[in-house]
Phi, psi and omega in degrees: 000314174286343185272328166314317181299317199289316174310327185260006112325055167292343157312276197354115202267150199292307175276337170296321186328289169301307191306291186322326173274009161291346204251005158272004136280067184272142188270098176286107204194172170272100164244166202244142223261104207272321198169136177271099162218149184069245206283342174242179245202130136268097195283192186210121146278139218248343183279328200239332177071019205237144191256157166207127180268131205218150198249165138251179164257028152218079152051190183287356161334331212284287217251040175252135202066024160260106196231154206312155171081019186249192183238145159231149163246117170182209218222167167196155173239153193274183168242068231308325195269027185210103153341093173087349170272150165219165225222149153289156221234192118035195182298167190205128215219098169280167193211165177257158168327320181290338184258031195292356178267343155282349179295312236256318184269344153268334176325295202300318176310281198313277229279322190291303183320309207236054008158296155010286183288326180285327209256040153310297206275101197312302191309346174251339151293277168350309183285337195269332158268332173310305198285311167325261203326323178313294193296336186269339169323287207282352178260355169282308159326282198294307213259332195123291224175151156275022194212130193212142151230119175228140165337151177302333223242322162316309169308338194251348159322273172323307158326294175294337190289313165292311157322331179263346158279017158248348185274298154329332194272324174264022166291292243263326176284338202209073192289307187354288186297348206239357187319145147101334182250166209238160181285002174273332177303342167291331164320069168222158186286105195293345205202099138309111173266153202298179173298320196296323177276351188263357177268326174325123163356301193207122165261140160296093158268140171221113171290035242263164171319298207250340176277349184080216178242106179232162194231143194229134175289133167066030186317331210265316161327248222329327197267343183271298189332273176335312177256010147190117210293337199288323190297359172307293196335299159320132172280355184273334181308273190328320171298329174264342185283324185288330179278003248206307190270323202261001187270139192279356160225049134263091189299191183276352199288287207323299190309311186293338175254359162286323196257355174294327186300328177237069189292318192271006174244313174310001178257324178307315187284323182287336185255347172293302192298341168219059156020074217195079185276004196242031183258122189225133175323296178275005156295267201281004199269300178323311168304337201272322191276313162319312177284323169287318216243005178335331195279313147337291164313328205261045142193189197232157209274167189218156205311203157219353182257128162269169209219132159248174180293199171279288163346291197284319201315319194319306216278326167303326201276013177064030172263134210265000000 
């Protein structure tokens, strides 16, 4: 919508120009109200951990009856031609100091949810592959490997079985914060697979570098497909390899460690399934997953672990 306005827009001055198309990065976020000064307002985003000095476009009127230590929920845009300022966005929803421990559990909901929004801040991206690389350690360590096929009820087993030896270890790492609680209080159900993955055959776990921790239905079909090719033949084989290229929330990774695991079977499997007899993997494979897959590519990978500040941590631990 906005780059359709700025086109149809030849008035336009060079910095309206810039600000607007700026306002297709918009910042979503809890922030918690740091200071006034003079006509703006310094939040703290409690999602992103980052401060932004913020303006309204009806003056301070806007921040009238707000004071440091309260919330705000709402949205900002930058303000390209004034350095570090941002403008409120839509709607806007204060909240008072007294209410920071439900403030401090939507915060945490938003970044776990929405993983993104944290990693505005680089230093929290950096942490956020940091903290990835930890957890597959330990979840390689725990687990075998990185790569597991198992019945659902085994996979979700295991999962917990693991969530709850990483919960302990960090009970165990930080007794301070944790005095007074006993390790049966950890006892919930850590980790559920939706209906689609828990009716399946078989789940596909996979820990990958950079794809994170991901789950795949019937993984143990596709990986039988990969190792012995004649099984092309069969329509439920071939049928699951299509649905594996054509679902849009399915990344590349399965396909990419199957057929790198299995280079010699896999130009077989690929010529059966798009009748292509000149089709070879380390030729056509990359091209195929692009072309199927864009949506992957058109972005840049991001942790799978989300990571929060200090701020909110304080304010979950009920610290003022």
């Amino acid at each position: 919508m906005v780059d359709w306005f700025v086109a149809g827009r030849k008035d336009l001055t060079t910095v309206d120009r810039e600000m607007l198309l700026g306002w297709r990065d918009p910042v979503e976020g809890i922030f918690e109200i740091q200071r006034k000064e003079k006509d703006a307002v310094v939040l703290l985003n409690l999602v992103d951990d980052l401060e932004y000095r913020t303006y309204s476009n009806v003056g301070r009127a806007a921040f009238r009856g707000m004071s440091k230590g309260g919330f705000l929920h709402t949205c900002l845009v930058p303000v390209h031609s004034a350095g570090g300022a941002w403008l409120l966005s839509g709607a806007m929803t204060s909240y008072p100091k007294s209410s920071a421990t439900k403030i401090a559990q939507a915060a945490l909901h938003l970044a776990t949810s929405q993983p993104e929004l944290v990693f505005r801040n680089p230093e929290k991206l950096e942490q956020g592959w940091q903290r990835m690389r930890e957890d597959r350690a330990a979840f390689v360590e725990f687990c075998g490997g990185d790569e597991l096929v198992l019945p659902p009820a085994e996979a979700e087993d295991l999962l917990n079985a693991y969530y709850r030896h990483r919960q302990e270890a960090a009970v165990a790492g930080q007794p301070d914060r944790v005095r007074g609680r006993r390790l049966s209080d950890l006892d919930l159900p850590f980790f559920e697979l939706p209906r689609e993955l828990a009716d399946a055959h078989t789940i596909g776990v996979i820990y990958d570098q950079v794809d994170g921790l991901n789950f795949y239905a019937d993984y143990g079909m596709l990986r039988d497909l990969f190792a012995d090719p004649v099984r092309g033949s069969r329509g439920q084989h071939q049928d699951l390899l299509r649905t594996y290229l054509r679902g849009e929330s399915i990344a590349p990774l399965p396909i990419c460690r199957l057929a790198t695991a299995r280079p010699e079977t896999a130009d077989a499997v690929f010529r059966k399934l798009l009748r292509k007899p000149g089709f070879t993997w380390s030729e056509h494979g990359e091209a195929l997953l692009r072309r199927r897959k864009p949506w992957y590519y058109a972005n840049e990978p991001r942790p799978g672990v989300s990571v929060i500040g200090d701020r909110l941590g304080a304010l979950l631990r009920g610290e003022s």
